[in-house]
N, C-alpha and C positions, 0 to 999 in steps of 0.2 A: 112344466115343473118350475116351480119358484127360486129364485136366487137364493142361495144361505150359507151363514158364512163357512169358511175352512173347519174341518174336526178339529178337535182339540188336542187328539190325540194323533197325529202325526204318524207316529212310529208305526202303528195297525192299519193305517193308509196307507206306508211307504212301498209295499210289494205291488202295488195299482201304479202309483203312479211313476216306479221301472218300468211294468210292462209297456207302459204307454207311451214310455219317452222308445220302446224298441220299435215304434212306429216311427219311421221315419219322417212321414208328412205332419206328426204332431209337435211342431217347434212352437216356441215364447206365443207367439203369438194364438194357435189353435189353442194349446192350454190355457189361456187366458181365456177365451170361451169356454171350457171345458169347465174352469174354475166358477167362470161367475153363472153359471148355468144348474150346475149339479152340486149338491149337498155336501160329494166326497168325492175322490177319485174312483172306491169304490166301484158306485153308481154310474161311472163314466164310463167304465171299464166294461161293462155289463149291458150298455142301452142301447135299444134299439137303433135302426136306422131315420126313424123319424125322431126319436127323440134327441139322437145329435146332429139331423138337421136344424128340429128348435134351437139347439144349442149354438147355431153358427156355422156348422163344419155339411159343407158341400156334397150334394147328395153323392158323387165319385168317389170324394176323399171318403166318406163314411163308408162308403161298400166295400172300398178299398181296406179298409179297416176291418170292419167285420171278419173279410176274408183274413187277414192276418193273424187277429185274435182265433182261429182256429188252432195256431200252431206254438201258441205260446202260453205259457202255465206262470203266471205270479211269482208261486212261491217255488218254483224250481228255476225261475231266471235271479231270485234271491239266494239260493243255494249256489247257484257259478259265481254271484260275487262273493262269498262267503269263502270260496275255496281258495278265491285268490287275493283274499283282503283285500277288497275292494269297498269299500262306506259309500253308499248314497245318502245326498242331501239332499229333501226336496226343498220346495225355494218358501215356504212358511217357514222353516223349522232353525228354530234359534241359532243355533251354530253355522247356519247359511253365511258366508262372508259377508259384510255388510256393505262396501263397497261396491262387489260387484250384483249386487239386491238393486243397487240406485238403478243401474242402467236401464233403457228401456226396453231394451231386449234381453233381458237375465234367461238363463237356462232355466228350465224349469227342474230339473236334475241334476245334480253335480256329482261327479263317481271319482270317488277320491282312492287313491293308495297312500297310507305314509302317514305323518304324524300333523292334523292341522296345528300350525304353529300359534301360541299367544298371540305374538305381536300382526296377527294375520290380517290388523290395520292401518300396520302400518309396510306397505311393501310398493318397491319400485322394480316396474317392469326393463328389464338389459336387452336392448336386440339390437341386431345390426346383418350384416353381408355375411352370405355362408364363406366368400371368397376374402379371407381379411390379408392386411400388410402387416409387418412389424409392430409398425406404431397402433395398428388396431388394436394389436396385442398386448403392447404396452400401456395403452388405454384403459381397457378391459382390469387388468392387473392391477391398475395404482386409482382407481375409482370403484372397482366393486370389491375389493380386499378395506379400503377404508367406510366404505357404506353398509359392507353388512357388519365390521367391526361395529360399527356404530350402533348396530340393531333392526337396522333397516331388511327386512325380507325382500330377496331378489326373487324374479318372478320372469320365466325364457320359454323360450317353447321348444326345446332340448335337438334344436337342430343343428346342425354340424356349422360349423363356425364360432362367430360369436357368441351364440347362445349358448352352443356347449362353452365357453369360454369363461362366460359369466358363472354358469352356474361351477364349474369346476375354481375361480378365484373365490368365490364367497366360498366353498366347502373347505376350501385351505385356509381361509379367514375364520375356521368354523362358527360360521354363520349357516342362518336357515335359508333355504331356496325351493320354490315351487318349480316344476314343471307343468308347461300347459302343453294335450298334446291333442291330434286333431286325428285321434282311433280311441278305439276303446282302450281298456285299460290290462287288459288282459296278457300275458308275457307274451305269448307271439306276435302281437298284433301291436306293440312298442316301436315306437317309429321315430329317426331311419333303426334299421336293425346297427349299425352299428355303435348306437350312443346307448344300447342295452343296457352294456355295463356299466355306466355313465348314470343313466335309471337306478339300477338296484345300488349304486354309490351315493347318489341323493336320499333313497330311502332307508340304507342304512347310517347314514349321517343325522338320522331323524328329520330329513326332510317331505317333500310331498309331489307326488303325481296326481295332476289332475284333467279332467275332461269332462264334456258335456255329452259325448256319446258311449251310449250302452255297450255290455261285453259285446267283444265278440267282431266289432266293428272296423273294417281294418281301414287303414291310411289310405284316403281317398283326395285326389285333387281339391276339390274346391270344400274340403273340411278347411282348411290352411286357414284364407281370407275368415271364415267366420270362427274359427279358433281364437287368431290376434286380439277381436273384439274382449275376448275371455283375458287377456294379458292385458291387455288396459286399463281392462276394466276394474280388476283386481288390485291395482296400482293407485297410488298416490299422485304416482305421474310416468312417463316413459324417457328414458333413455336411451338413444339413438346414437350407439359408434359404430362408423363406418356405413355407408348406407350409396348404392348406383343409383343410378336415376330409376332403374328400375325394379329397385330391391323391394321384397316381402315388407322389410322392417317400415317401408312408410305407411303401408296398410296400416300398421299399428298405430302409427304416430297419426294419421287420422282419424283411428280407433276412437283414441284417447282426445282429440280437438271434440269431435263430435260428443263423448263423454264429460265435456266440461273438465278435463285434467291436464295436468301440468304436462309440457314436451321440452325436453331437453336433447341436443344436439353437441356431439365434441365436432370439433370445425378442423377441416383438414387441409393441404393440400390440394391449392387450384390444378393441379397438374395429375393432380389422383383421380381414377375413375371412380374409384370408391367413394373418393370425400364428394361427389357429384350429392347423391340424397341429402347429406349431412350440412349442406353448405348452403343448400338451398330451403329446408326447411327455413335453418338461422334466416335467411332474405324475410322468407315471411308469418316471422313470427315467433320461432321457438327458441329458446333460452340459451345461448352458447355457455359451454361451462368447461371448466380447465380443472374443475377441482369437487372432488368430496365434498367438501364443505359448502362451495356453491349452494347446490342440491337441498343439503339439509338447514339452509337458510330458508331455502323459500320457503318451507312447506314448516320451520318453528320447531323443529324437531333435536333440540338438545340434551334431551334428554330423555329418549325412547324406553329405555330398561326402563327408569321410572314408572312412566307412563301406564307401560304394561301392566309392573306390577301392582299397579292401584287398580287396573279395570280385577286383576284375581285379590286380588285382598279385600277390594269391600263390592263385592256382588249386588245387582242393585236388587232395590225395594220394587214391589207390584208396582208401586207409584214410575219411577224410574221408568219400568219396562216399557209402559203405557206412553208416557214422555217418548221415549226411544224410537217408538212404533210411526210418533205422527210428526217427529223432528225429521230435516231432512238441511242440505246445502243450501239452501233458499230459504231467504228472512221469513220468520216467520212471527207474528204479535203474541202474546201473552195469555189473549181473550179466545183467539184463535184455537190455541194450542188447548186450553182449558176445554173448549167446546169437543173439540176433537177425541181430546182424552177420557172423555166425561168425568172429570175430575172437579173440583172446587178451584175458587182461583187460588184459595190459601195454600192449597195442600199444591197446586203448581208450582207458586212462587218458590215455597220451601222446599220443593225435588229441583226445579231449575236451578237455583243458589250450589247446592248439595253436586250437582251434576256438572257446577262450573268449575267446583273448587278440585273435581276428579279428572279436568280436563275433558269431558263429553262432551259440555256442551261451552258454546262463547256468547257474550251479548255483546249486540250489535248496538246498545242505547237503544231509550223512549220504548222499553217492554220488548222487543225483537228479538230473535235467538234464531241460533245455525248448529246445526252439529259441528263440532269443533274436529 
């Protein structure tokens, strides 16, 4: 079967490609064969075993599949999320974060509970030690009360410590905060059970629960480590208070090295176990910060409300979209972009210009552009 590209239509795909992400051996990577293999998800859902070996996917892992698809039904696995307002993204479809679209292992799925925020481009991930001090806490308080004042989406993985820390300073800030969690999304399977109520506090604050595994999925060990990648990724950059040498939170702050993003570190304490992660990123490499303001230095961001409200006020043009699709963090020429877009070079120049003055995009000089 021939390559061809994604449907257009999304939404009459999306009950395929749930069922598929309820296989477990089908992560970023087998969908990406699936993807460049099959027409739809559809058809992926449906093919044979030879035909998703042509596709890539290992004569085991396919049988294995097969067998699985006996016991699962599309649109009755869309009905459980339905009951528990739960939204699936697939990873085409517009409203997909755009951020964590960059990375090179994006979910192919994202099952959301709660309200995707606007500003959901501009968000900094808070982690640190489930086991915190004083001063963690006073950390915590006088840096993520002044970063989501400011508009910045906080972004945790709703574990006990710090992270419940962060996300409860930004709710008293009423600011927005994601949860990333590493189960389904379903009310039992909320994990640990006690930050439950913690959960349904985020999402009635109108903030957002999120994950890359289907209902149903409960809190498994080594979900955790590929979770963090989803907090980084999501982010702007990472935030690091309080952290052992051998705390979860550096998984993330690697997450995000490896992602090309910003790592910030508050500095503690030679004599703290805890300032042990924190003190040591700072040695090699990551950004010490004493302050709010820091943060939103590096990353230019004075004015986020704005921001925002020009991406909802002037919606782009076809033209734009097209732009949007083949722009990326890495320079890119003029001639390039044109070919890419199959656009004219006039009609680029005039949507680049348009899309710098909306803050989308920045020039780099001599024809170059970056997503801004």
């Amino acid at each position: 079967m021939s390559t061809s590209p994604n449907p257009s239509n999304i939404t009459a795909d999306l009950p395929y490609w749930v069922a598929l992400s309820t296989f477990a051996k089908f992560g970023p990577k087998r969908f990406f064969y699936l993807r460049k293999y099959f027409p739809d998800m559809r058809t992926a859902w449906r093919a044979g075993a030879a035909e998703l070996r042509a596709a890539g996917i290992d004569a085991g892992v396919a049988a294995e599949f097969i067998s699985h698809r006996q016991t699962i039904e599309p649109e009755t696995e869309m009905a459980k999320l339905a009951n528990e307002k739960i939204k699936a993204i697939a990873l085409p479809d517009d409203s997909y974060p755009r951020l964590l679209k960059e990375i090179y292992d994006a979910p192919p799925v994202l099952y959301c509970r709660g309200e995707l925020p606007d500003s959901i481009n501009f968000c900094l991930a808070v982690v640190g030690s489930r086991k915190y001090t004083s001063y963690g806490r006073q950390a915590v308080q006088s840096l993520v009360s002044r970063l989501a004042a400011a508009g910045l989406v906080i972004v945790s993985g709703l574990a006990l410590g710090i992270d419940a820390l962060a996300h409860l300073s930004c709710l008293d800030s009423k600011g927005k905060t994601i949860a990333v969690l590493g189960s389904g999304l379903d009310r039992q399977n909320i994990y640990p059970a006690t930050n439950r109520q913690l959960a349904e506090k985020i999402l009635a604050r109108g903030g957002l629960l999120m994950s890359e595994y289907p209902y149903g999925t409960p809190a498994l060990k080594h979900h955790f480590p590929q979770r963090n990648r989803l907090i980084s990724g999501l982010s702007l950059g990472t935030l690091i208070i309080e952290a052992s040498a051998e705390s979860g939170a550096l998984i993330t702050a690697q997450c995000a090295l490896e992602q090309n993003r910003e790592v910030f570190a508050v500095p503690g304490s030679i004599f703290n176990p805890n300032s042990v992660g924190t003190n040591n990123l700072i040695k090699t490499g990551a950004r010490a910060v004493s302050c709010a303001e820091e943060i939103m230095e590096t990353f230019e961001l004075e004015n986020i409300a704005s921001l925002t409200q020009n991406q909802k006020i002037m919606p782009a043009t076809a033209a734009e979209q097209k732009m949007i699709s083949v722009l990326s963090h890495e320079s890119a020429h003029i001639n390039q972009l044109a070919r890419l877009a199959k656009l004219d070079t006039a009609t680029v120049n005039a949507t680049l210009l348009t899309m710098e003055l909306k803050g989308y995009v920045r020039s780099l000089g001599g024809g170059n552009y970056v997503l801004a």
